[in-house]
C-alpha positions, 0 to 999 in steps of 0.5 A: 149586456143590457141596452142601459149598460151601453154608453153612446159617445157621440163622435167628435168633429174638430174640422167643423168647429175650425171651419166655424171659428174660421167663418165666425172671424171673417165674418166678424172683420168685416162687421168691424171693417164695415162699421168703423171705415169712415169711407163707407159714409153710411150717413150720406147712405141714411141720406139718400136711401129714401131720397125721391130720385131713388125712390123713383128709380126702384119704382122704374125698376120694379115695374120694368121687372114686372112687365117683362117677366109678364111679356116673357111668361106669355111668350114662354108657354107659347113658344113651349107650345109650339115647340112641342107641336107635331108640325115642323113649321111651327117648332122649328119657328119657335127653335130658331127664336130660341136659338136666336135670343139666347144666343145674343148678349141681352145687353146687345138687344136692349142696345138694338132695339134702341136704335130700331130706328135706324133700321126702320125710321117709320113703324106701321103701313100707309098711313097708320106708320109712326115715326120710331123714335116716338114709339120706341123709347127708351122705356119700351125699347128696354121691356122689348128687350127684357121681355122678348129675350125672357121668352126664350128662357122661359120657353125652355123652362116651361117645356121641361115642365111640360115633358115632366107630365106622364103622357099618359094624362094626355093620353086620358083626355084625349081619350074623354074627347078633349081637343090638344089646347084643352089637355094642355090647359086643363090637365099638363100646365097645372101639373107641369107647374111644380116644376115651372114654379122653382126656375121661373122665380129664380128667373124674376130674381135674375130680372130684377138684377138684369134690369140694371143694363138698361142704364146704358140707354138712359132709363132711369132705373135704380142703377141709373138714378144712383148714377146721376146722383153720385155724378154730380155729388161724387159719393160715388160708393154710398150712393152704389151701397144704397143701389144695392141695399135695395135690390138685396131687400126687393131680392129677399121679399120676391125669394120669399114669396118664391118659397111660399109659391113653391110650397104651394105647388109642391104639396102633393109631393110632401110625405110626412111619416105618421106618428104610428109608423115612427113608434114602430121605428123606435120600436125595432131600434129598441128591439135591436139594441136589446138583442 
């Protein structure tokens, strides 16, 4: 029999196609549900999507995001550091700060540095102490909490990274004459990053999201702008659609940049098959056919 005599029939799959139909038609009920319910109000949406309040709201919450990550980045690799170090002291320092901001709700901390006040009326020594209430509000009380609590997470994401790199490139530099701060700085964290690089975006995501708690302490923010809008209009869903457009847009371009950073580091670990050594591929597929 020859290769050209055999006819390949390709195998059917009626369980993907229902699984598509079933999707398909879901989604298409609520495409129509979303464009004829006259209860969405998408004008009001139209209305306020750009509305100053809200646009000034975005901006708070974009900037908390940003600060905060910043804070807790810096905090991360330093905890990881730490945590890493042969003196006990000094890891266990940084496992009992760990251990203590990721195990209370960010919600209770942002709660607790807002009221510090309480706990410390004046902040500072002898002369140079401040009244808390005018150095803590609530803006900064909101990037303490964020920030500090991101620095436990991230501590844990760049220490996974770190003990991802061979040991044998510290080894290496130790063995040229380059001091522990430099190894690591030089050789393990440019290597740790294809590793740190995927968690720590999903992290500015989650931040972003996470920066909606703040609402409690009457930062006005994205969430809390919306709030005081629909408060004294009650359009209460419109203006909650308009919340959530917004962070689905910021969410998707960060996603995005998230990709092409992490293509970036993750190059050297891209292998493409050469164009000859798919030919020899195809070459014993034939082989085999005709055989």
């Amino acid at each position: 029999m020859r290769a050209d005599d055999i006819k390949a029939i390709p195998a059917r799959h009626p369980g993907r196609w229902l699984a598509a139909a079933a999707v398909f038609a879901l989604a298409l009920a609520l495409a129509i549900s979303f464009t004829t319910n006259p209860r969405f109000e998408w004008s009001v949406v139209g209305h306020y999507f750009f509305s100053t309040r809200v646009l000034h709201g975005l901006w708070l919450t974009v900037e908390l995001t940003v600060v905060s990550m910043a804070i807790g980045i810096a905090l991360g690799v330093l905890l990881a550091v730490m945590r890493l170090s042969p003196n006990p002291l000094v890891s266990g320092s940084s496992w009992l700060y760990i251990w203590l901001f990721r195990g209370t709700p960010v919600l209770v901390q942002i709660l607790f540095w807002y009221n510090v006040s309480a706990l410390y009326p004046r902040i500072g020594i002898g002369a140079f102490s401040f009244d808390a209430n005018h150095v803590i509000t609530p803006f900064i009380a909101a990037v303490l909490a964020l920030g500090l609590n991101e620095g436990a997470y991230m501590a844990e994401i760049v220490r996974a990274g770190i003990v991802s790199v061979d040991e044998g490139q510290s080894e290496a530099g130790a063995a040229l004459g380059m001091s522990r701060l430099l190894i690591m700085r030089r050789i393990v964290l440019p290597q740790a990053m294809r590793v740190i690089v995927p968690p720590t975006g999903n992290e500015v995501i989650s931040m972003l999201k996470t920066t909606s708690l703040v609402s409690v302490i009457a930062v006005t923010d994205l969430l809390y702008s919306v709030q005081l809008i629909y408060a004294a209009n009650y359009r209460t869903i419109p203006l909650l659609l308009v919340a959530s457009i917004w962070y689905l847009l910021v969410t998707t371009l960060l996603s995005i940049g998230q990709h092409y950073i992490e293509r970036h580091f993750g190059r050297s670990t891209r292998r493409r098959a050469s164009p000859a050594a798919l030919q020899r591929l195809r070459g014993l597929l034939r082989g085999g056919r005709a055989q």
